[in-house]
C-alpha positions as CSV (number, residue, x, y, z in Angstrom):
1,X,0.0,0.0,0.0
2,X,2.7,2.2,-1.2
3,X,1.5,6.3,-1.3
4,X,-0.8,5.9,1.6
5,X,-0.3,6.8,5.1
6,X,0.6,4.4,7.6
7,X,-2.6,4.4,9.4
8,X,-4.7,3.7,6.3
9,X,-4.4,-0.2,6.2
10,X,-5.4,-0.4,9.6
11,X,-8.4,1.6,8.6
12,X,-9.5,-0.9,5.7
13,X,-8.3,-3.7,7.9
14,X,-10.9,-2.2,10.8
15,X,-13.5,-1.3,8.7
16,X,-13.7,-4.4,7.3
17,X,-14.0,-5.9,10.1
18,X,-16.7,-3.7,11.7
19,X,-18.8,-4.7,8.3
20,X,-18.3,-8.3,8.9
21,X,-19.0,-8.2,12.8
22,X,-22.3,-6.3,11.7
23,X,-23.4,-8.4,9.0
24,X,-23.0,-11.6,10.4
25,X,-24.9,-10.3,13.5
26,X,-27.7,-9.6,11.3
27,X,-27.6,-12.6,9.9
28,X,-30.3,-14.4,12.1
29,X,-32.8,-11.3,11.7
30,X,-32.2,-11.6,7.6
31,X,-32.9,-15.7,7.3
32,X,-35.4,-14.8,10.0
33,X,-36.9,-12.0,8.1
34,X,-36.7,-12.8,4.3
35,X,-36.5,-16.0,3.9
36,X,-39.1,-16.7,6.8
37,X,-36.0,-19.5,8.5
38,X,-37.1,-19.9,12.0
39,X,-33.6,-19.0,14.2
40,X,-33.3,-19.9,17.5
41,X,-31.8,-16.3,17.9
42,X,-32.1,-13.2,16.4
43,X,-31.1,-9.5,17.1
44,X,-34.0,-7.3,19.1
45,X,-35.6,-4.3,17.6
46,X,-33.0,-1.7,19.0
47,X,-29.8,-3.6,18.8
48,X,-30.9,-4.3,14.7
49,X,-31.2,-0.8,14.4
50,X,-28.1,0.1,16.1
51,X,-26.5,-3.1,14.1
52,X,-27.7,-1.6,10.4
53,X,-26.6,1.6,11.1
54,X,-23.5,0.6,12.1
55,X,-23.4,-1.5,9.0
56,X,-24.4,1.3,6.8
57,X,-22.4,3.6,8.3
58,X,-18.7,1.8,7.5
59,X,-20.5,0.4,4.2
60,X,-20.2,4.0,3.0
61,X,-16.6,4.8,4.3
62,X,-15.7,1.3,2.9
63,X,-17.3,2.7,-0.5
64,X,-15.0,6.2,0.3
65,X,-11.9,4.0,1.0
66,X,-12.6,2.0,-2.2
67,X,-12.2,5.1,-4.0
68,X,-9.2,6.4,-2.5
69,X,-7.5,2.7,-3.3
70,X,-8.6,3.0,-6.7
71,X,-6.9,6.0,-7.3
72,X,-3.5,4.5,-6.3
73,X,-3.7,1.1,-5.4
74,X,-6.0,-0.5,-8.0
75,X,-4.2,1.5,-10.7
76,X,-1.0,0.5,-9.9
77,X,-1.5,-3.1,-9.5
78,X,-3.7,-3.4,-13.5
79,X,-0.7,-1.9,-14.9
80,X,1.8,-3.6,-13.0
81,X,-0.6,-7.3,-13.2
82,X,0.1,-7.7,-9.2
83,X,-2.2,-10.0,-7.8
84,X,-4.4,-8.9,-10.5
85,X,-7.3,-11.7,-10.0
86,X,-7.9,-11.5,-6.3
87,X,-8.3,-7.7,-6.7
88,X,-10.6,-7.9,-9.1
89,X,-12.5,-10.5,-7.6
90,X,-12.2,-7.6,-4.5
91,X,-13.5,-4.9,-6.4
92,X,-16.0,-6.6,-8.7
93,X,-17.6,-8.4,-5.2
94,X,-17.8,-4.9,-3.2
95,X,-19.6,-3.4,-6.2
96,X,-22.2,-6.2,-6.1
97,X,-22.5,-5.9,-2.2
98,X,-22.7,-1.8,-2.8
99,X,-25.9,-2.5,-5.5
100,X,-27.4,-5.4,-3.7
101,X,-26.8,-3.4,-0.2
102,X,-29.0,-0.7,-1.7
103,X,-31.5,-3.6,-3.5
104,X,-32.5,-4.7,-0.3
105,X,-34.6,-2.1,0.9
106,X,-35.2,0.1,-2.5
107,X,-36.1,-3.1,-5.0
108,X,-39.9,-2.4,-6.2
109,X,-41.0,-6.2,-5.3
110,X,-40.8,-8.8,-2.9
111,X,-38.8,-11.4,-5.1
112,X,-35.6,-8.8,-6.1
113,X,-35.7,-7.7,-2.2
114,X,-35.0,-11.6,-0.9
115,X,-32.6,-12.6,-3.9
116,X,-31.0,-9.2,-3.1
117,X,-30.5,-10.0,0.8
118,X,-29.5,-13.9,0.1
119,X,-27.1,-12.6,-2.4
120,X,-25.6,-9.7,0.1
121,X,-25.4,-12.2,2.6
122,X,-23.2,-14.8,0.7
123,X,-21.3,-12.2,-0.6
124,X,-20.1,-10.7,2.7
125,X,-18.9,-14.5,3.4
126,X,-17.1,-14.6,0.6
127,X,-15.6,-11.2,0.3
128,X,-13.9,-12.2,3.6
129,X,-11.9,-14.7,1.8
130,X,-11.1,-13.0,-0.7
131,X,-10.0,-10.1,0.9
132,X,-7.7,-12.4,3.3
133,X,-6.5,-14.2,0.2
134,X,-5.4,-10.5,-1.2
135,X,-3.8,-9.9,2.1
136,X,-1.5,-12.7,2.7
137,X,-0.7,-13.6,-0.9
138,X,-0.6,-9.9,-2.0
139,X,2.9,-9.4,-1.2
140,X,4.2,-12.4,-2.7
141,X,3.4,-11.6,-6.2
142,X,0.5,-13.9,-7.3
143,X,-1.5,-13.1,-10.1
């Protein structure tokens, strides 16, 4: 993460995290919810709320720090074919979470909503690995 400051892998690294944490508490509430999955626990009310905020919250500074790594960091690596696939796979997996994030509350109909929200769900798994993936094999020079 060469032209950044020192702080800002941290940041991602945090964020990140604070997305995941959120998500997979929502989890429950979402099977629960849309796909009608009886859970043996779920978030209340008030702690959902607090939970999707949250969520929303670092979704859109993940979305701010996507654009400050494209700028540099994404640019750099196309040209230079460094680690090329996993970042793609990164970037072309947080757009879909960004559209199907948005999907699951502004979709017209019932049908787009759940596909949107099973879709975001498996997503945020997998973006976890693939972002770890990025991280430890990053340096090494994979493609």
């Amino acid at each position: 993460m060469k032209g950044y400051p020192n702080w800002f892998k941290g940041f991602i690294i945090t964020t990140m995290t604070v997305l995941f944490l959120s998500g997979f508490l929502l989890t429950p509430t979402t099977l629960d919810l849309r796909l009608e999955w009886d859970m043996p626990w779920r978030l209340t009310a008030d702690q959902r709320l607090y939970t999707v905020a949250a969520h929303v919250l670092f979704s859109y500074v993940m979305l701010c720090l996507f654009g400050a790594i494209w700028r540099i960091h994404i640019i750099v690596g196309i040209k230079q074919k460094e680690n090329l696939y996993s970042g793609l796979a990164l970037t072309g997996t947080l757009i879909i979470l960004a559209i199907t994030g948005v999907g699951i509350f502004y979709f017209g109909n019932d049908m787009a909503s759940i596909i949107s929200s099973v879709t975001h769900l498996l997503l945020g798994v997998i973006i976890l690995f693939i972002f770890l993936y990025h991280i430890i094999f990053g340096k090494r020079g994979n493609k």
